[in-house]
N, C-alpha and C positions, 0 to 999 in steps of 0.2 A: 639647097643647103650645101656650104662645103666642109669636106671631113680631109682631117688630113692622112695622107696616104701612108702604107708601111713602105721602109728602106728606097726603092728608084722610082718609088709613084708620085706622081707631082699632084698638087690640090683637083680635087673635082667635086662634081654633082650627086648625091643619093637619092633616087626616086623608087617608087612603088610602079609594079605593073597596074593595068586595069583591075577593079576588085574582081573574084573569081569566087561568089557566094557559094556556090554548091559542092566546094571541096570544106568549109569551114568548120563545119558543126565535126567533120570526123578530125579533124588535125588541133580542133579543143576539146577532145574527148579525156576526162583523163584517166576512164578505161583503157586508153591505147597508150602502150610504151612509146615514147617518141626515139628517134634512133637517126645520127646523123652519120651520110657518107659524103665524106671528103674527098672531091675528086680535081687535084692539080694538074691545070696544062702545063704544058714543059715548052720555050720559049725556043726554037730551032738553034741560036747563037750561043743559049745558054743551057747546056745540057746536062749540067749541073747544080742548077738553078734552087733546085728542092734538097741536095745532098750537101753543096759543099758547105761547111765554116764562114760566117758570114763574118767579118772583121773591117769596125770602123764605119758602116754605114750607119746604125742607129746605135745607140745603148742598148735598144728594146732585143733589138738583134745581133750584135757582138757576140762573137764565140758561139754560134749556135746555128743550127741546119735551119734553113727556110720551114721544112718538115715539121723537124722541134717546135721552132714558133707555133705552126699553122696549129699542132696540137695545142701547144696551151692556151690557145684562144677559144678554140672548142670546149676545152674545160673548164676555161672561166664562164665562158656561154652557158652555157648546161648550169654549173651552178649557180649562176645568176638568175635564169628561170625558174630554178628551183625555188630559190629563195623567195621569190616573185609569187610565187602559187603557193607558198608556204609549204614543199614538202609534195603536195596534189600532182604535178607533172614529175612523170617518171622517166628514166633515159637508161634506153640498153647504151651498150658497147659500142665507141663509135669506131666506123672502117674510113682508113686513109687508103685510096688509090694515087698513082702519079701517071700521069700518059707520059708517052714518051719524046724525044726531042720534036719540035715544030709541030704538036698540040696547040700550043699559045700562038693565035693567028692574030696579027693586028687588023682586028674588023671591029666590027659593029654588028654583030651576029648573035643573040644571046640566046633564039630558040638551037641554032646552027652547035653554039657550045654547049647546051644542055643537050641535046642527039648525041655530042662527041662524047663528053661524059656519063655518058648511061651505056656506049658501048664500052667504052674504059672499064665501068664498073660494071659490067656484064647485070647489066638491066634489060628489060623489056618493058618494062614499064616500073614506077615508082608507088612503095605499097603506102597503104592509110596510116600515117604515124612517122613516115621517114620522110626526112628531107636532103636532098640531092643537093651539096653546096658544090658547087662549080667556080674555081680560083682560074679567071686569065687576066694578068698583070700587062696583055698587051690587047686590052678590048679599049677601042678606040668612039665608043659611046658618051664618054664624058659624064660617066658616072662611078660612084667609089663602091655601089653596091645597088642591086636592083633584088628586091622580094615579089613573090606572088602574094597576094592579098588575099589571106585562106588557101593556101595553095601548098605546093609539095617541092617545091625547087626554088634558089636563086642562085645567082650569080657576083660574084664579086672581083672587085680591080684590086680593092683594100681587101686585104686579109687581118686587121687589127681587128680586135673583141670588141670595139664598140660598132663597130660595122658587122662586125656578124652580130650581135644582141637585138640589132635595129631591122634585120632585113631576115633575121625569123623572126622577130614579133610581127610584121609582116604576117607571113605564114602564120601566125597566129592570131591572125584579123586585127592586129592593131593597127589604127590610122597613125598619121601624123600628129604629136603635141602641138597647136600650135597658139597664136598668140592674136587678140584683139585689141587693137589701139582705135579710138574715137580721135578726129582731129580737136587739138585743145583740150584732149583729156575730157569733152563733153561726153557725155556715154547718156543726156538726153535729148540728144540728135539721134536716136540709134535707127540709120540707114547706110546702105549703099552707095550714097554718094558722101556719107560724111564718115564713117567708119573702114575699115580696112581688116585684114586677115593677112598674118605671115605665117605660113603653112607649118614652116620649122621654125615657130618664134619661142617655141620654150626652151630658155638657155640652159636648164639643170635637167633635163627631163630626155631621159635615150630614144625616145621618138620624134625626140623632136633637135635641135643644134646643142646634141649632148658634146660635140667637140671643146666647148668653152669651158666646161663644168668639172672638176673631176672628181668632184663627191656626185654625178649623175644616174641619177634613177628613174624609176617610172613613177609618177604622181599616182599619188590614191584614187583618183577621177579616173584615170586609164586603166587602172589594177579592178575599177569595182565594171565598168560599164564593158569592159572584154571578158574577166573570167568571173567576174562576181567574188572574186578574193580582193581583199575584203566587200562583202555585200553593202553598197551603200543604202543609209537611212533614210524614211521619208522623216523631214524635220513637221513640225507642225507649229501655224501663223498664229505668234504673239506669246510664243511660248520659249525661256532660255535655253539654249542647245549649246552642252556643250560637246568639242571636238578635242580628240588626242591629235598629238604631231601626229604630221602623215608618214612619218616613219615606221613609227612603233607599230608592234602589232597588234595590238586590239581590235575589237571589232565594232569602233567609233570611231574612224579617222575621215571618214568622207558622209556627209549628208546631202542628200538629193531636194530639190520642188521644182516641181511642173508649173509651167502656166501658158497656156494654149500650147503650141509646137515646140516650145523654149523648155530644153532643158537643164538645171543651173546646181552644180556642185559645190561646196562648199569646204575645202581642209586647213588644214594648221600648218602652215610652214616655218621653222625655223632654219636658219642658216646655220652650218658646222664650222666648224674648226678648220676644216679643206674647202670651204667653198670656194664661189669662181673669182681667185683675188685678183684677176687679171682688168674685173667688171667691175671697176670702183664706185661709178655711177648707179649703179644696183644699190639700193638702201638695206643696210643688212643688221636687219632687226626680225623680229617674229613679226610677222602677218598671217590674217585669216587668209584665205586665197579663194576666188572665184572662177570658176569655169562655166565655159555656157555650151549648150548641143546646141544648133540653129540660132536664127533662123533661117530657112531657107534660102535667102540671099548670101548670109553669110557662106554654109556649105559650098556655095556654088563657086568661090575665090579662090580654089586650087580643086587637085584629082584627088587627093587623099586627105581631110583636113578632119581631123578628128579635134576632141575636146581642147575649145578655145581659152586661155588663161589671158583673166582683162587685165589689160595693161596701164600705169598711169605716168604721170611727168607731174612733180610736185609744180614744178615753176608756171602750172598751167591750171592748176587749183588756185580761186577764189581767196585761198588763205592757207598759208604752210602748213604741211600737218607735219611737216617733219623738224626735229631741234637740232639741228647742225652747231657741231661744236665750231666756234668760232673763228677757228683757227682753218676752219676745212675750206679746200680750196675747190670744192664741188657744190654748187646750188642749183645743178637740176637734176635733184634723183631720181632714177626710175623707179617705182612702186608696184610690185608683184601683186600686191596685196590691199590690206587695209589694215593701219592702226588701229589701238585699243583707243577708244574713243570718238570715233569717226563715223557717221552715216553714210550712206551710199542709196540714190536710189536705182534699184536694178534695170536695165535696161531691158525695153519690153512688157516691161510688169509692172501694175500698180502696187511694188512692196517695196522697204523700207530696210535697208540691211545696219544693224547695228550691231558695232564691234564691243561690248563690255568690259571685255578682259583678253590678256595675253598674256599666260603664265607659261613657265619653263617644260610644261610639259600637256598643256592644254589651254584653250583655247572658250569663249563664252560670248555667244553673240545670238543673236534673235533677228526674226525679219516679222513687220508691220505693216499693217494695212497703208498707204499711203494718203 
C-alpha cells in the first residue's frame, strides 16, 4: 500500500512485522496506561532537521519545527484511539527525545534503529504499555511505516498521523482492512482460483489504503473483532436485524454469523459529506456492508490480512442495481456494499442476505435459509 510521505519523503510501502502473539494480550490491556516515546534520528547534513522553521515544503508543515509537527501527530493519534475505545484506552504523557546529528543512517536496518533509539531514550528494555516510535526519514526499506503486530515498538519514514494511527494499531493487534473481489463480481465461485484479496483494499478504512479517504476510520468489524468495542452481535437466521451506522455509537452497529471456519460481519455504511471525492466510481449511497474472517485460502493471500470487505462492479451484475442519473458519465460503479432491495447469496454459506431497508440512520436486513 502507498501513503504519501510528510515534507522530502517520496511515496512508499507500509507493512507489518511478523505477528508477535505473546506481547498482545498486555498492550490491549486497558488496565495498562499506554504511553508513547518519540524518539527522532537526526540526519548527519541536516542537524537542524527537528529544530528549524520549516517554510514552503507542505502547508501541513510551513512555519513550524519538524518537532512541532511530530507532536501533533502524536496528539491526534492518542486521540483518535481514544475515541476508537470510546474513552477505555488511557494515555500517560508522551516523551519527545532527538539523537543527535548522523543518527538517521540511510539503511535498511530497523532492529539496528530501534537499539539506537532506546539508547537515545536511555532504555533497557521497553515496558508493557509503552511504545517506542522511532522516526528515520532516511531508512531506505521502502516503507512509510513498519509496526509490531502486538508488540511495543515501530518505526517510521512518514511521520503524518495516518501513518502513526496505522502502525500502532499494529501494536494493537490489528491486521490489515482489506478487500474481496470475485472475478465477474461472481462470489458463487468462491475459490482461490477465482477470487482474490487486496490486503489494503479498504479505501475509508485506517488499516487498510486510508490515504484516499479523508473522513477515514476504523470499520465496526475491526473495532468489535480487536477490542470488542463495540461487541459485535450474534444475528439470528430468518429473523429482521436491524443495524445503526457504523459510525454512531451504540451498541448495534456490527452483527456477527458463523458458518463452519467463515466468519461474516455485517454494518451500515453511509457516506459523509467529506468522503473520498477523489473516488467517483465508488457509488455513494448507504449500503449494508459485508465482511468475511476466512477462509483459509483466502488468509493465506498476504502476511497480515485482517477482515475482508466484499467488493462488487455493477457492470458485472446480471441486472443494475444501481439508477445512474442519466446524465452520469460513470457506468461501472464500484459497490461497497448492498442496496436496499438486493439479495445476495453469501459466499461459502448456504444463507440468503436480504437488504429491506436503508434509512438515514439505520439499516434492516435479514439472512435465509438458501
Amino acid at each position: 500500500m502507498k501513503r504519501i510521505l510528510v515534507a522530502i519523503i517520496s511515496l512508499a510501502l507500509t507493512a507489518s512485522f511478523v505477528p508477535v502473539a505473546t506481547a498482545a494480550n498486555a498492550q490491549n490491556n486497558w488496565s495498562t496506561t499506554q504511553k508513547i516515546i518519540y524518539v527522532g534520528l537526526t540526519p548527519k547534513d541536516q542537524p537542524n532537521f527537528w529544530t528549524a522553521e520549516k517554510e514552503g515544503i507542505t502547508t501541513e508543515t510551513s512555519g513550524q519545527t519538524m518537532l512541532s509537527y511530530a507532536k501533533n501527530t502524536v496528539d491526534e493519534a492518542i486521540t483518535f484511539w481514544k475515541q476508537t475505545t470510546r474513552g477505555k484506552m488511557k494515555f500517560g504523557v508522551s516523551r519527545f527525545v532527538i539523537g543527535k546529528a548522523g543518527t538517521a543512517i540511510k539503511h535498511c536496518n530497523d532492529a539496528a534503529d530501534k537499539k539506537l533509539a532506546m539508547k537515545i531514550a536511555g532504555l533497557k528494555s521497553i515496558p508493557i504499555g509503552t511504545h517506542l516510535v522511532t522516526v528515520n526519514i532516511n531508512d531506505s526499506c521502502g516503507y512509510a511505516g513498519l509496526g509490531e503486530q502486538g508488540g511495543n515498538s515501530l518505526l517510521l519514514k512518514s511521520f503524518g498521523t495516518t501513518t502513526l494511527i496505522h502502525e500502532l494499531g499494529h501494536n494493537f493487534y490489528f491486521y490489515h482492512s482489506s478487500l474481496l473481489i470475485c472475478d465477474k463480481s461472481d462470489f458463487t465461485k468462491f475459490n482461490a482460483t477465482n477470487c482474490s484479496v487486496e490486503e489494503y483494499g479498504d479505501f475509508r478504512d485506517l488499516m487498510g489504503n486510508d490515504d484516499w479517504c479523508p473522513s477515514a476510520t476504523l470499520s465496526a468489524t475491526q473495532r468489535a473483532t480487536t477490542f470488542a468495542i463495540p461487541k459485535a452481535i450474534d444475528l439470528t437466521i430468518g429473523v429482521d436485524t436491524t443495524v445503526d451506522e457504523s459510525r454512531l455509537s451504540t451498541d448495534r452497529i456490527v452483527y456477527q454469523f458463523k458458518y463452519k471456519s467463515i466468519w461474516y460481519f455485517f454494518e451500515y455504511y453511509i457516506p459523509g459529506e467529506d468522503r473520498c471525492m477523489f473516488i467517483s466510481s465508488f457509488l455513494d449511497k448507504p449500503q449494508l456492508q459485508v465482511r468475511m474472517a476466512g477462509p483459509a485460502w483466502a488468509k493465506a493471500k498476504g502476511s497480515a490480512i485482517g477482515p475482508m470487505l466484499i467488493q462488487r462492479r455493477d457492470a458485472d451484475l446480471p441486472k443494475s442495481v444501481v439508477n445512474l442519473d442519466p446524465d452520469s458519465l460513470e457506468d461501472n460503479m464500484v459497490l461497497t456494499g448492498f442496496l436496499e432491495g438486493e439479495q445476495f447469496q453469501l459466499p461459502g454459506a448456504p444463507y440468503v442476505l436480504t437488504v429491506k431497508s436503508t434509512g438515514t440512520t439505520s439499516a434492516v436486513f435479514t439472512l435465509t435459509k438458501s
